[in-house]
MDAnalysis code that builds the backbone (N, CA, C; Angstrom):
import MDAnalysis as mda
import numpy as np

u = mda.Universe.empty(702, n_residues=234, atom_resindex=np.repeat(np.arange(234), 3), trajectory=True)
u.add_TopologyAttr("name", ["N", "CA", "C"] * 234)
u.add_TopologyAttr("resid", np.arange(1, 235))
u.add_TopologyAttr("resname", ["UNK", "UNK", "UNK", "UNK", "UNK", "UNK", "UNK", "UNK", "UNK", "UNK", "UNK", "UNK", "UNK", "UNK", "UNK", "UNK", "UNK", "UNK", "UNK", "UNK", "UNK", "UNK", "UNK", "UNK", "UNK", "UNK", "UNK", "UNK", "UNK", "UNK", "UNK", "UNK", "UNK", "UNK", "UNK", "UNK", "UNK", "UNK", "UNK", "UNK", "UNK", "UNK", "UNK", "UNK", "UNK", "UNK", "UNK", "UNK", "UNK", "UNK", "UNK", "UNK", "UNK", "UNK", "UNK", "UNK", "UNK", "UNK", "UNK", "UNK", "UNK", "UNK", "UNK", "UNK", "UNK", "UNK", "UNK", "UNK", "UNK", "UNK", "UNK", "UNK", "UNK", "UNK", "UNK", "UNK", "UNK", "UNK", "UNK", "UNK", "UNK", "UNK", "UNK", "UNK", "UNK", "UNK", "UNK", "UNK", "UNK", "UNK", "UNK", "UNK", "UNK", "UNK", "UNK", "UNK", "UNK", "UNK", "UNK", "UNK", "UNK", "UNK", "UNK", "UNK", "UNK", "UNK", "UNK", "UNK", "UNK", "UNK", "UNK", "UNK", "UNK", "UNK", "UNK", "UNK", "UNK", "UNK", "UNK", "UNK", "UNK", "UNK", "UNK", "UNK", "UNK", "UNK", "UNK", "UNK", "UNK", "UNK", "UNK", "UNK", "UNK", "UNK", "UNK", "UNK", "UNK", "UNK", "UNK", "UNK", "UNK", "UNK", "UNK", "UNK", "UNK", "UNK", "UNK", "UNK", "UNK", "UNK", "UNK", "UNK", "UNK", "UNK", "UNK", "UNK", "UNK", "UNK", "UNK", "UNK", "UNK", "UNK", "UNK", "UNK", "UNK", "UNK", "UNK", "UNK", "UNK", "UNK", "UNK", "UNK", "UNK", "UNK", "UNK", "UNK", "UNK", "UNK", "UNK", "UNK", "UNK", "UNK", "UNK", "UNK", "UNK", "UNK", "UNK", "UNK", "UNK", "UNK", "UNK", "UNK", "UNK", "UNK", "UNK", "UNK", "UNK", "UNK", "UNK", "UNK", "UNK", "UNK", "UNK", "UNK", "UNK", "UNK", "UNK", "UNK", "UNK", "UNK", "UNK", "UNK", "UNK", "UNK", "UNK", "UNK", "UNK", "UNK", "UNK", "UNK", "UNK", "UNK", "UNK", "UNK", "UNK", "UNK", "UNK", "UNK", "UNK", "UNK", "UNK", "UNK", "UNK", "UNK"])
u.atoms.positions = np.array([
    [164.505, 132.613, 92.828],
    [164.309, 131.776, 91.657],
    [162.972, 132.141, 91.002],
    [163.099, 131.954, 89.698],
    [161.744, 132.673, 89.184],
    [160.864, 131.960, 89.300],
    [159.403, 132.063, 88.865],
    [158.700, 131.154, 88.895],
    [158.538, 129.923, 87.811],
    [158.730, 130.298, 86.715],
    [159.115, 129.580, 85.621],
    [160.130, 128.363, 85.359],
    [161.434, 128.721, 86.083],
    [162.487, 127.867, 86.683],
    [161.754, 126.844, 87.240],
    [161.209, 127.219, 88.542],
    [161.086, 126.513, 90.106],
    [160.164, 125.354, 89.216],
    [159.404, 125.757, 87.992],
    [158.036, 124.936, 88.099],
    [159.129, 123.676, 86.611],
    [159.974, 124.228, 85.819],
    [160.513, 123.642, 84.994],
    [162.266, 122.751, 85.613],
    [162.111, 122.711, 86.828],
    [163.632, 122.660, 87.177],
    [163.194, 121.387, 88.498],
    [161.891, 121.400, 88.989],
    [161.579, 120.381, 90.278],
    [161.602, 119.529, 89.454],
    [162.599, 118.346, 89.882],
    [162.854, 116.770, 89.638],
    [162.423, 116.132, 90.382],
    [162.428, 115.058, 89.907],
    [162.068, 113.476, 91.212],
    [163.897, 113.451, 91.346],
    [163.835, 114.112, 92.915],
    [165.455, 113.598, 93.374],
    [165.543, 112.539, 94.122],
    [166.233, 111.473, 93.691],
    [167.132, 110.131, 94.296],
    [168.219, 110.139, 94.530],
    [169.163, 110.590, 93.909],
    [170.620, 110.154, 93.437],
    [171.078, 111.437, 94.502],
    [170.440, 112.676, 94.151],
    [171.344, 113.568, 94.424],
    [170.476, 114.286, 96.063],
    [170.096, 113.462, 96.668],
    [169.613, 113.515, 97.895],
    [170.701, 113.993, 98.695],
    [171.404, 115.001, 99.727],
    [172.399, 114.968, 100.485],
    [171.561, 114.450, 101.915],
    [172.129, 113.617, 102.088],
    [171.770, 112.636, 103.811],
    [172.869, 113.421, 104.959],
    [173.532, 114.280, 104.592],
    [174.439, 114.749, 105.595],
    [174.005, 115.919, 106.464],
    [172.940, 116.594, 105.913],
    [172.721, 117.882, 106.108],
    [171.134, 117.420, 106.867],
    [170.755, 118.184, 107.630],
    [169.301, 118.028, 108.284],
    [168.528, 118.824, 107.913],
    [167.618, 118.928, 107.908],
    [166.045, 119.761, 107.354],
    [165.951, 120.006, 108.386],
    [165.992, 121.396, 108.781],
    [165.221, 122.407, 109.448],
    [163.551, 122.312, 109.760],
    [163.392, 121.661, 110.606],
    [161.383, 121.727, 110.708],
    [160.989, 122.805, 110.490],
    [161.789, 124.152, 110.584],
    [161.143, 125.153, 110.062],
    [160.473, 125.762, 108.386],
    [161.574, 124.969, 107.530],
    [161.975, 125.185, 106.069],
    [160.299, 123.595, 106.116],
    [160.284, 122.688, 107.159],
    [159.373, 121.784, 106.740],
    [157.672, 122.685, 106.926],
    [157.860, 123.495, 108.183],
    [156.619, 124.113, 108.318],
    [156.322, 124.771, 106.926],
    [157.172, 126.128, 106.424],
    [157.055, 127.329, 105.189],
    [156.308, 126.055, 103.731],
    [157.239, 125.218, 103.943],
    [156.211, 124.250, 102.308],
    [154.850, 123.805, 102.668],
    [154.763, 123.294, 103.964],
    [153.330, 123.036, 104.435],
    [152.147, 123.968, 103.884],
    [152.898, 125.794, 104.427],
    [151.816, 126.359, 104.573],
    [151.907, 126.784, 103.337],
    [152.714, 126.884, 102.541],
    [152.542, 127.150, 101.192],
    [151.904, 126.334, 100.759],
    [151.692, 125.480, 100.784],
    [150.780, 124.015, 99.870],
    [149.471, 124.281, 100.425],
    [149.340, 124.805, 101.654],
    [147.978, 124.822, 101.905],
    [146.875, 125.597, 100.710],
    [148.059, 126.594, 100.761],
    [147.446, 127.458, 99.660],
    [146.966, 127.116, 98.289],
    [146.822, 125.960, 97.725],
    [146.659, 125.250, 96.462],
    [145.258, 125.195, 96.562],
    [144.585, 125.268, 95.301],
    [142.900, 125.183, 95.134],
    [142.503, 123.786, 95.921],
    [141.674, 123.971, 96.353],
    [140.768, 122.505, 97.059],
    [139.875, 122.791, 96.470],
    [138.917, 121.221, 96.163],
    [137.660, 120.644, 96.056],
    [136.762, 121.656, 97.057],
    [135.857, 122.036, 96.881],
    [134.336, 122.718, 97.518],
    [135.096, 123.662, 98.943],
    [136.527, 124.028, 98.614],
    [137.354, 124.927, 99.312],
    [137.421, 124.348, 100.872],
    [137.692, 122.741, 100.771],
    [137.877, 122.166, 102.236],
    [139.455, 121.917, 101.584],
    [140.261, 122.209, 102.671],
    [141.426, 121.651, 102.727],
    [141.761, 120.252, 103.359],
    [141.359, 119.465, 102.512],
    [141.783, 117.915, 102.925],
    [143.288, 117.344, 102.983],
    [144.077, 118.022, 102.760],
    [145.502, 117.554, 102.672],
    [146.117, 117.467, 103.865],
    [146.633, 116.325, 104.075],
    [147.526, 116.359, 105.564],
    [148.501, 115.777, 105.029],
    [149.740, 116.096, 106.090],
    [151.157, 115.837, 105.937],
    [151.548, 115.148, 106.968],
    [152.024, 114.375, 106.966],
    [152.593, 113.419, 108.353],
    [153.702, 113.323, 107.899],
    [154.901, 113.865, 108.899],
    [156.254, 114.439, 108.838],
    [156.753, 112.980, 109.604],
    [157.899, 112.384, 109.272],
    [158.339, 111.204, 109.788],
    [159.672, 111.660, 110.241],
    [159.712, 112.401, 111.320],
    [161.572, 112.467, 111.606],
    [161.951, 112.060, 112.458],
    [161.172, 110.611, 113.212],
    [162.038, 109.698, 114.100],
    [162.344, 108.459, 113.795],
    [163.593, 108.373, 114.080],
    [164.558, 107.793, 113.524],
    [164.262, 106.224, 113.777],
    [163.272, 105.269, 114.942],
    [162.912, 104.258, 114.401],
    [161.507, 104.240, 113.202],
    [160.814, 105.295, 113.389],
    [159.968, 105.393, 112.926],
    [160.169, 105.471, 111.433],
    [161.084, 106.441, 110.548],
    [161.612, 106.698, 109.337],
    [162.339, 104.922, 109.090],
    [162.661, 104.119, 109.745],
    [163.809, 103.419, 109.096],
    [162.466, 101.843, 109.183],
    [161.024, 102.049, 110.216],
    [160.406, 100.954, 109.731],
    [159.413, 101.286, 108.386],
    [158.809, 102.647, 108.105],
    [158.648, 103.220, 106.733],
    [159.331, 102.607, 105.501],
    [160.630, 103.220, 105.804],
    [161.594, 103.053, 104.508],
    [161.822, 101.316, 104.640],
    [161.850, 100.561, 105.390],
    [162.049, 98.890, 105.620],
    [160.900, 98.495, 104.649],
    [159.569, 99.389, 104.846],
    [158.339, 98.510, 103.958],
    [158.174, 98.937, 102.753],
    [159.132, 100.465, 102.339],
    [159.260, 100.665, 101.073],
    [160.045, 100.066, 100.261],
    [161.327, 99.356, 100.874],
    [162.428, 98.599, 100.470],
    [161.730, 97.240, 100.492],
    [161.131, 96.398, 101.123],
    [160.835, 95.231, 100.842],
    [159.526, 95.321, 99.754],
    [158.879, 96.282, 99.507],
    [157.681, 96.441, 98.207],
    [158.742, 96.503, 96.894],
    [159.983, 97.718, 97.225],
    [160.569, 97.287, 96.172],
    [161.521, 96.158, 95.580],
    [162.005, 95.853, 96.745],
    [163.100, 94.672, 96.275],
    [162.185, 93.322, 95.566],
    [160.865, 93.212, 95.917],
    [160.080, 92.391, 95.231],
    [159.197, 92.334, 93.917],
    [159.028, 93.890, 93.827],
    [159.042, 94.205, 92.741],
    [159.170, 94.583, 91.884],
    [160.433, 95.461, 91.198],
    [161.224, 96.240, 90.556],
    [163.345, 96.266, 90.935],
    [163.023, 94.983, 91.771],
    [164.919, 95.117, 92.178],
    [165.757, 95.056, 90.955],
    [166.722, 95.607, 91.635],
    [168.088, 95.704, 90.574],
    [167.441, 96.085, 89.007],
    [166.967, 97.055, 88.702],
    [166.979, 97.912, 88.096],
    [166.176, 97.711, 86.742],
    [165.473, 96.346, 87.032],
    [164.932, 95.327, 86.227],
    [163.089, 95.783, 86.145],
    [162.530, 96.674, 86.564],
    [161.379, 97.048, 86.505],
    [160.708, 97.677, 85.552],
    [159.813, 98.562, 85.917],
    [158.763, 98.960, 84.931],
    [159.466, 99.973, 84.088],
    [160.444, 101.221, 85.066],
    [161.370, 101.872, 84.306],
    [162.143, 101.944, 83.300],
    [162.976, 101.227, 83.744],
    [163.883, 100.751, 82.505],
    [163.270, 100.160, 81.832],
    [162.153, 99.622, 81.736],
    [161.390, 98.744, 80.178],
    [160.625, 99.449, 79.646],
    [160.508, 100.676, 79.929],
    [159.734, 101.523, 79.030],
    [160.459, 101.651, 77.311],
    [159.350, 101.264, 76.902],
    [159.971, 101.404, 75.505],
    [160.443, 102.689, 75.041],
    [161.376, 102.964, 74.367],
    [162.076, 103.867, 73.757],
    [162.172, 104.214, 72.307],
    [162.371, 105.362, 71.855],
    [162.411, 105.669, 70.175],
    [164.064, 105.360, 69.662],
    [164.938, 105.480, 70.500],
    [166.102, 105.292, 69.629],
    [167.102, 104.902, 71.229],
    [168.509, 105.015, 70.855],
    [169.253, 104.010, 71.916],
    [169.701, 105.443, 72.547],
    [169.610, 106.373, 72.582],
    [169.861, 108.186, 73.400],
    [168.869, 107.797, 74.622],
    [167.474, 107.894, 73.932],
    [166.330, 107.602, 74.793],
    [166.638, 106.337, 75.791],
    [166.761, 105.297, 75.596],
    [166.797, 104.107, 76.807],
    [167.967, 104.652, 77.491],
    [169.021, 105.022, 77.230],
    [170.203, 105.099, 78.109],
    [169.301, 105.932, 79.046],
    [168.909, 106.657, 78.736],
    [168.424, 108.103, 79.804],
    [166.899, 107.570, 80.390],
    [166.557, 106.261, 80.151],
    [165.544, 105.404, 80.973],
    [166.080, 105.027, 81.516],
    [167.277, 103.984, 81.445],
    [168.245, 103.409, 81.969],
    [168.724, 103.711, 83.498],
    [169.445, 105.109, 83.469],
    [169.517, 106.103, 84.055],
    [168.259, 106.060, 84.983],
    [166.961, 106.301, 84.823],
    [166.205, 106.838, 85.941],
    [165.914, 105.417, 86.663],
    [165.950, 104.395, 85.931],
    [165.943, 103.085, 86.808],
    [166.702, 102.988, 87.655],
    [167.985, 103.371, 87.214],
    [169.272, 103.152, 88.516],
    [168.686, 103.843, 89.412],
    [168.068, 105.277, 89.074],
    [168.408, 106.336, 90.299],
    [167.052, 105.991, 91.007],
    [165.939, 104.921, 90.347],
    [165.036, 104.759, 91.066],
    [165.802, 103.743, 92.155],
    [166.905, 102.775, 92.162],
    [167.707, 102.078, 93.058],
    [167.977, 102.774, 94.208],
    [168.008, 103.600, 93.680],
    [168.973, 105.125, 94.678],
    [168.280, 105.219, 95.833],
    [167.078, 105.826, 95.215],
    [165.966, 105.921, 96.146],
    [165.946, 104.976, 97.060],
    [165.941, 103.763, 96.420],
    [165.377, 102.776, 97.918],
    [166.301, 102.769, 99.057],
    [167.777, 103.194, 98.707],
    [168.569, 103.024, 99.787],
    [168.648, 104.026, 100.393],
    [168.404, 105.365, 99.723],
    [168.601, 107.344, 100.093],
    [167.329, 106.982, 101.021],
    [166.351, 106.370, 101.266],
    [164.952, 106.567, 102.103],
    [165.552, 105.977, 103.597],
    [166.522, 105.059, 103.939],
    [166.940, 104.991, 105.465],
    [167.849, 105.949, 105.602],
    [168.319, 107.054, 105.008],
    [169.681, 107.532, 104.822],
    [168.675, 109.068, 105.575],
    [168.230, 109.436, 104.287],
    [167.220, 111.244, 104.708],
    [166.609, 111.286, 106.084],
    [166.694, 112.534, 106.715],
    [166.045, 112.598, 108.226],
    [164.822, 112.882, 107.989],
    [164.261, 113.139, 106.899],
    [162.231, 113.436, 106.716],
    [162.171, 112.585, 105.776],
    [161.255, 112.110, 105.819],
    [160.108, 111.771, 104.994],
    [158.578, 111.897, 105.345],
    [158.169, 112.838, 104.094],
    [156.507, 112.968, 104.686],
    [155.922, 112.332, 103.460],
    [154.743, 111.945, 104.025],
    [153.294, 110.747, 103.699],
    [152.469, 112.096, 103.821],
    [151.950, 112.130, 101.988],
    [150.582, 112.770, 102.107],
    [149.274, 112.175, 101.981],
    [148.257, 112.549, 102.898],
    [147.215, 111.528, 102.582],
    [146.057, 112.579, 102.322],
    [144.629, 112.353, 102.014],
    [143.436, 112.764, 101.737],
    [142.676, 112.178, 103.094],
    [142.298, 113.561, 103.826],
    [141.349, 113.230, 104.662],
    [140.070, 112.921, 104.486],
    [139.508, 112.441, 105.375],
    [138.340, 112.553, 105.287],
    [137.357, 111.388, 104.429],
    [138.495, 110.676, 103.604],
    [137.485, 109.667, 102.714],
    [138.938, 108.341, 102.436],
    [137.795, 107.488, 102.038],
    [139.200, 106.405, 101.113],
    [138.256, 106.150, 99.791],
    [139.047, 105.776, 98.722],
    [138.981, 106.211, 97.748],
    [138.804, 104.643, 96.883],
    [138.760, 103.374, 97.505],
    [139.104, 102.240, 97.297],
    [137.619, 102.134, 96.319],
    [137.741, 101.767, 95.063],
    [136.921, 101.174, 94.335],
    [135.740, 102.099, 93.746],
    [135.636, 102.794, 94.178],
    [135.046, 104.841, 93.738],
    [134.747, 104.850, 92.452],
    [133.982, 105.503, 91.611],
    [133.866, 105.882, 90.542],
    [134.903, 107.014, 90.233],
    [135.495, 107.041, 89.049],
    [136.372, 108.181, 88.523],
    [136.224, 109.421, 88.906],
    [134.663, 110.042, 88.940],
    [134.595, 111.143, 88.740],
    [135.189, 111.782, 90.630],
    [134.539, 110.549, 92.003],
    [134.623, 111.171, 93.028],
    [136.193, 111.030, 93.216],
    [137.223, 110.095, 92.474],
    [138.445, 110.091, 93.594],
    [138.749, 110.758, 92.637],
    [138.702, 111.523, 91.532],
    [139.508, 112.255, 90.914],
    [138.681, 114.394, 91.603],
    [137.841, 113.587, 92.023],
    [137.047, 114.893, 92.542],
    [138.535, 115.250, 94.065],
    [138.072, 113.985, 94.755],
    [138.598, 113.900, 96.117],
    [140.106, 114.215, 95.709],
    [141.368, 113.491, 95.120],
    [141.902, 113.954, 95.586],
    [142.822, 114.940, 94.771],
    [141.895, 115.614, 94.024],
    [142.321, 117.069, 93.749],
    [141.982, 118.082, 94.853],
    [141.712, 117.547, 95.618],
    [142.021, 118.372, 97.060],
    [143.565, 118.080, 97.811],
    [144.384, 117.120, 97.076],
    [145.189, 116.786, 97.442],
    [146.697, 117.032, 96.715],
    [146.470, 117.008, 95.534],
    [147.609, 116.367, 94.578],
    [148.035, 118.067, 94.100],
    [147.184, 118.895, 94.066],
    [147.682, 120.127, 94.023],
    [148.727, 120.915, 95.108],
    [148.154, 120.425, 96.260],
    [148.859, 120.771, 97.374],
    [150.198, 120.234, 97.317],
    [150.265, 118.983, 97.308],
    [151.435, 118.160, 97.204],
    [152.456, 118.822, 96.635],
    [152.230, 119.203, 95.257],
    [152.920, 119.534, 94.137],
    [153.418, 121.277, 94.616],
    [152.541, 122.015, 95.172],
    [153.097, 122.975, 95.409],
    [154.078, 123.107, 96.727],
    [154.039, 121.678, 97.934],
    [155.020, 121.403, 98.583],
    [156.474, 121.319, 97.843],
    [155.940, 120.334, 96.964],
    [157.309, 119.994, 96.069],
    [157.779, 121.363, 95.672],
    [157.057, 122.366, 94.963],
    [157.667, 123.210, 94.511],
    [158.404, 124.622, 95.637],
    [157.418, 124.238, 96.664],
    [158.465, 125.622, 97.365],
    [159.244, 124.856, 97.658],
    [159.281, 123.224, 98.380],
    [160.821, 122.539, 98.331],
    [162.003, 122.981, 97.492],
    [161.906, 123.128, 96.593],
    [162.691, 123.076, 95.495],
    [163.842, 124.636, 95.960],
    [162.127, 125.828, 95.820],
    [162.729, 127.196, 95.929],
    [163.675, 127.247, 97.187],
    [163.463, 126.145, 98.321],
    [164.507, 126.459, 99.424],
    [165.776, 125.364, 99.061],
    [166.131, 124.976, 98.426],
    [167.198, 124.071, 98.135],
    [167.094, 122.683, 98.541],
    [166.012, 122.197, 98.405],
    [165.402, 121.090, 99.057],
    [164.850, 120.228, 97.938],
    [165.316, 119.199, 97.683],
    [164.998, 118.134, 97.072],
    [163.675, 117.252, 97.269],
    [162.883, 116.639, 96.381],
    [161.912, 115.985, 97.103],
    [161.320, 115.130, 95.909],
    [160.629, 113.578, 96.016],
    [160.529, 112.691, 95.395],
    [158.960, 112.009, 95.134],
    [158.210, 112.479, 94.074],
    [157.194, 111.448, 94.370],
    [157.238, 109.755, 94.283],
    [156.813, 109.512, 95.440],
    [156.436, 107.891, 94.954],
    [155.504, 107.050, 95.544],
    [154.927, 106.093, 95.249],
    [153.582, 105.205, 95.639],
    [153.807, 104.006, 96.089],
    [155.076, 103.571, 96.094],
    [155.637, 102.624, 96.404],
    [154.761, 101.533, 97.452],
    [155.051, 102.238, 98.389],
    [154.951, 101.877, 99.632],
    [153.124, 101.136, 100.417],
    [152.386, 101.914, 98.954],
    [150.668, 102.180, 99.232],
    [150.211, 100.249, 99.164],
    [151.875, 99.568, 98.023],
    [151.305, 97.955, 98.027],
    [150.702, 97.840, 99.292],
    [151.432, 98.403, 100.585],
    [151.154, 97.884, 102.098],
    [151.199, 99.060, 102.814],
    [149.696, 99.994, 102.671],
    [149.355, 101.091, 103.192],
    [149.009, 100.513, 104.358],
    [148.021, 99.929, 104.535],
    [147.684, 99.672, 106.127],
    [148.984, 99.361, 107.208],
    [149.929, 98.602, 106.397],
    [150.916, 98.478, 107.371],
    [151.517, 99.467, 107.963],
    [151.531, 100.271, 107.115],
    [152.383, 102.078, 107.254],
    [151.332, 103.193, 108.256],
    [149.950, 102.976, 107.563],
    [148.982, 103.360, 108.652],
    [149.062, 102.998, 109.845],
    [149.578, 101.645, 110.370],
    [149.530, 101.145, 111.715],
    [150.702, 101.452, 112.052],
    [152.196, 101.553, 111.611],
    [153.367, 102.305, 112.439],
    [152.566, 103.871, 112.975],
    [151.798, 104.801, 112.001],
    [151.955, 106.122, 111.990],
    [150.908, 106.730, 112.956],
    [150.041, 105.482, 113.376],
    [148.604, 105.823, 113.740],
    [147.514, 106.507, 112.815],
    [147.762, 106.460, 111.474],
    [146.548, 107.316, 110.745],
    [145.340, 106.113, 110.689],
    [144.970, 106.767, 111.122],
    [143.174, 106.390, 110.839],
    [142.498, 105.410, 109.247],
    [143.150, 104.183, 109.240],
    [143.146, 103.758, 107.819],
    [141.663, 103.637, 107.247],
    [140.594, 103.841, 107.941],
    [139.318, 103.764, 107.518],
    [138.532, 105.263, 106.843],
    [139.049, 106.199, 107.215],
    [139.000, 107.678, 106.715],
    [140.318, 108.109, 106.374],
    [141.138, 107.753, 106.359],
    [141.989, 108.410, 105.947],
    [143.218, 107.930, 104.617],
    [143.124, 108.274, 103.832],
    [143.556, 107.748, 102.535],
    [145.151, 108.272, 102.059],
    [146.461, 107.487, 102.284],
    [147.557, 108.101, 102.224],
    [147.685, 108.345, 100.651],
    [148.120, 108.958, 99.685],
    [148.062, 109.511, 98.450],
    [149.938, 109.306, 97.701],
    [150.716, 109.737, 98.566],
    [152.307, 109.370, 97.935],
    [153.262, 109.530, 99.290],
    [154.660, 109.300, 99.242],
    [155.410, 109.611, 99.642],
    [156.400, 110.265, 99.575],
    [156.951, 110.925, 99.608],
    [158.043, 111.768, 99.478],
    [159.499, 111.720, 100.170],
    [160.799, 111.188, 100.182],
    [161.705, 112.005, 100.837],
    [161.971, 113.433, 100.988],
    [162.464, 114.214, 102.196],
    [162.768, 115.792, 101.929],
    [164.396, 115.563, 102.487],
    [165.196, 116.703, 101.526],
    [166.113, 116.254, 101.774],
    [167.229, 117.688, 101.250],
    [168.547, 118.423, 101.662],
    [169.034, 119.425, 100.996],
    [169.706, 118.406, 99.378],
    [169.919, 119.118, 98.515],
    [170.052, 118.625, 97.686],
    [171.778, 118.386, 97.506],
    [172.381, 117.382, 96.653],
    [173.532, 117.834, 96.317],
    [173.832, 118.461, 94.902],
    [174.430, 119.926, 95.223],
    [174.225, 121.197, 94.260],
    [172.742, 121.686, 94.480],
    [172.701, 122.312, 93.303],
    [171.523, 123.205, 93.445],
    [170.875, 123.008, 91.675],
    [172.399, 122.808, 90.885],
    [171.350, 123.293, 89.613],
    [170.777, 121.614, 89.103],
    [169.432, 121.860, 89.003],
    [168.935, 120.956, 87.989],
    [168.078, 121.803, 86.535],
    [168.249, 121.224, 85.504],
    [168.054, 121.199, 84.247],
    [166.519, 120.234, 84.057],
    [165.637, 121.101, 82.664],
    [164.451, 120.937, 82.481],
    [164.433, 119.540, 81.983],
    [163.508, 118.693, 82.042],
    [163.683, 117.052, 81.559],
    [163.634, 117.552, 79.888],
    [163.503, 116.027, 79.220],
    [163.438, 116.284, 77.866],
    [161.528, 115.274, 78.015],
    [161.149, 115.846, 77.531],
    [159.283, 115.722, 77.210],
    [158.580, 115.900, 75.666],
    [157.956, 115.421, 75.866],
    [157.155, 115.599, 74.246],
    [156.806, 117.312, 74.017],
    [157.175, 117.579, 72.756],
    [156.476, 118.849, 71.913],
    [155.326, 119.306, 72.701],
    [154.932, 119.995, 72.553],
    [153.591, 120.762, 72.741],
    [152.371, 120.287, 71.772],
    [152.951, 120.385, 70.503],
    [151.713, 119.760, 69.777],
    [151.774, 118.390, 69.763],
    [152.641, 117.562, 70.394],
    [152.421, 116.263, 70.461],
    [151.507, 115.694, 71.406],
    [151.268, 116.739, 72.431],
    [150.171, 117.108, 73.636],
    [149.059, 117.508, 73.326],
    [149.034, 118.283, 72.896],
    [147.426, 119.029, 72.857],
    [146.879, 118.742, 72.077],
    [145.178, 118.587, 72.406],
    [144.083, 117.876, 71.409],
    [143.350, 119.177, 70.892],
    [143.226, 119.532, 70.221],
    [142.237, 121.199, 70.442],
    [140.829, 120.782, 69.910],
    [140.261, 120.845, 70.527],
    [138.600, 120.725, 70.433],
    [138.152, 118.746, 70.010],
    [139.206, 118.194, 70.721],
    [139.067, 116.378, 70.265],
    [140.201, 115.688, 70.469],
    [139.742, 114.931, 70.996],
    [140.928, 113.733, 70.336],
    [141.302, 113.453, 69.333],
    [143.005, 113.733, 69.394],
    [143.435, 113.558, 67.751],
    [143.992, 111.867, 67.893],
    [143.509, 111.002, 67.105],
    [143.993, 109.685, 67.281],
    [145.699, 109.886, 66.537],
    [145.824, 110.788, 65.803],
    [147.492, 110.151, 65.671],
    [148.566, 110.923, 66.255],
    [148.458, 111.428, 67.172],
    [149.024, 112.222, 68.264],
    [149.885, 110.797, 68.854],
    [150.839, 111.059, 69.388],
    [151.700, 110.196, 69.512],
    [150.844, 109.594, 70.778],
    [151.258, 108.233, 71.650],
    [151.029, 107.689, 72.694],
    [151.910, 107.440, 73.700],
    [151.622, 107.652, 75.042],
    [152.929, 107.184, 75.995],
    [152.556, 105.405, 75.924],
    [153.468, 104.672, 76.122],
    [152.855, 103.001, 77.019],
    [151.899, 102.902, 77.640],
    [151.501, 102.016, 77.650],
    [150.335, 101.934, 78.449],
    [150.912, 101.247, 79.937],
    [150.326, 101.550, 80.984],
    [150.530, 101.754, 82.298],
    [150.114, 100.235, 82.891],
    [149.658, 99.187, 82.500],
    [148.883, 98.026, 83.157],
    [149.510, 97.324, 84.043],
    [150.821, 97.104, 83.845],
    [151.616, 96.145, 84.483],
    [152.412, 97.091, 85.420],
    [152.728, 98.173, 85.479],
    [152.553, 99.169, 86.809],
    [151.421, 99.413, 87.512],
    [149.951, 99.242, 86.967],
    [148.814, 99.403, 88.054],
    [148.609, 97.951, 88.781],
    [149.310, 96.730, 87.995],
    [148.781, 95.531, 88.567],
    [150.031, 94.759, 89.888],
    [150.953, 96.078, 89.545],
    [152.316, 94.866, 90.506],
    [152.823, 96.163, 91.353],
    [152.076, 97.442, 91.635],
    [153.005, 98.329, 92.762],
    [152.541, 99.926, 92.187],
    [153.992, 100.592, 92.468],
    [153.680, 102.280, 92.942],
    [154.170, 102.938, 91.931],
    [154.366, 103.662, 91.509],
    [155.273, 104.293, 91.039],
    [156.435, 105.560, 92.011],
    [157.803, 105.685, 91.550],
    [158.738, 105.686, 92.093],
    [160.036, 106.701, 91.434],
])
């Protein structure tokens, strides 16, 4: 797969998770060490992966991701689907990712992995901008290039924050160290059902780029408040 594809074709998969098929710990090692490879902060590799593939262990995880969500975003009634829209094409296809955010909550007892990435070494709680955006770009690069060799092996995989409402709780199933150690997202890994996915639909290019400023009439996404004040994103 080219590189261009792999980087325009990785989705947030829910829906089309296959739960029948098992992940190879080996195909889990090759994304590891590929992600290692992603730029770090002052060239420390702070990224750790905590691989969840036992089976009480995965199903009390996914129990505290399902009760964060059923309380706050159930039945399809959340932050997703209320994103405002430009015309009635657009909401259907919000619509859509709300359901499949449903998906998710039930595909997470179903998948035999799920890995928790966290940032070693620091927590990030109440920080000035400049250090947790310092910190965990030692992290979020890595992640992303997990996701992406996921992808190149036929492997599906999901960001979400869900679960961080009740990090310590998840810290204390996993044993991570909740005082240094800062979990960052979650992921299902999973073979996919099919293979082909298609590029999202996203804003223009020049609806993006500021060149030398902020252009104030450049379009705006929503503003994010009532997702930073009630949970994860998913």
């Amino acid at each position: 797969m080219h590189v261009d594809e792999v980087l325009a074709t990785t989705r947030a998969v829910r829906r089309r998770l296959d739960a029948t098929r098992a992940v190879p710990a080996g195909l889990i090692r090759e994304c590891v060490e590929l992600a290692l490879q992603a730029p770090a902060g002052s060239n420390v590799a702070r990224a750790r992966f905590v691989v969840v593939r036992d089976p009480a262990l995965r199903a009390a995880v996914a129990d505290v991701y399902s009760d964060v969500y059923r309380n706050s975003y159930a039945d399809s009634a959340g932050y997703i689907g209320r994103v405002p829209t430009p015309d009635a094409a657009a909401a259907e296809v919000q619509q859509r990712t709300s359901r499949s955010a449903d998906a998710l909550e039930r595909a997470l007892h179903e998948v035999d992995t799920i890995v928790i990435a966290c940032l070693d070494g620091a927590r990030l709680d109440g920080v000035p901008a400049f250090a947790s955006a310092s910190l965990l770009g030692g992290v979020l690069p890595a992640v992303w290039s997990f996701m992406l060799a996921a992808r190149a092996r036929g492997l599906g995989t999901c960001w979400t924050t869900m679960h961080l409402a009740r990090e310590r709780e998840v810290a204390d199933l996993l044993g991570i160290p909740f005082d240094s150690v800062q979990q960052v997202c979650l992921t299902p890994v999973a073979h996919t059902r099919g293979t082909g996915f298609r590029a999202a639909s996203r804003p223009a290019v020049d609806e993006v780029v500021h060149w030398n400023g902020w252009d104030a009439d450049r379009p705006r996404p929503p503003a994010v408040t009532g997702l930073i004040t009630r949970g994860g994103v998913h």
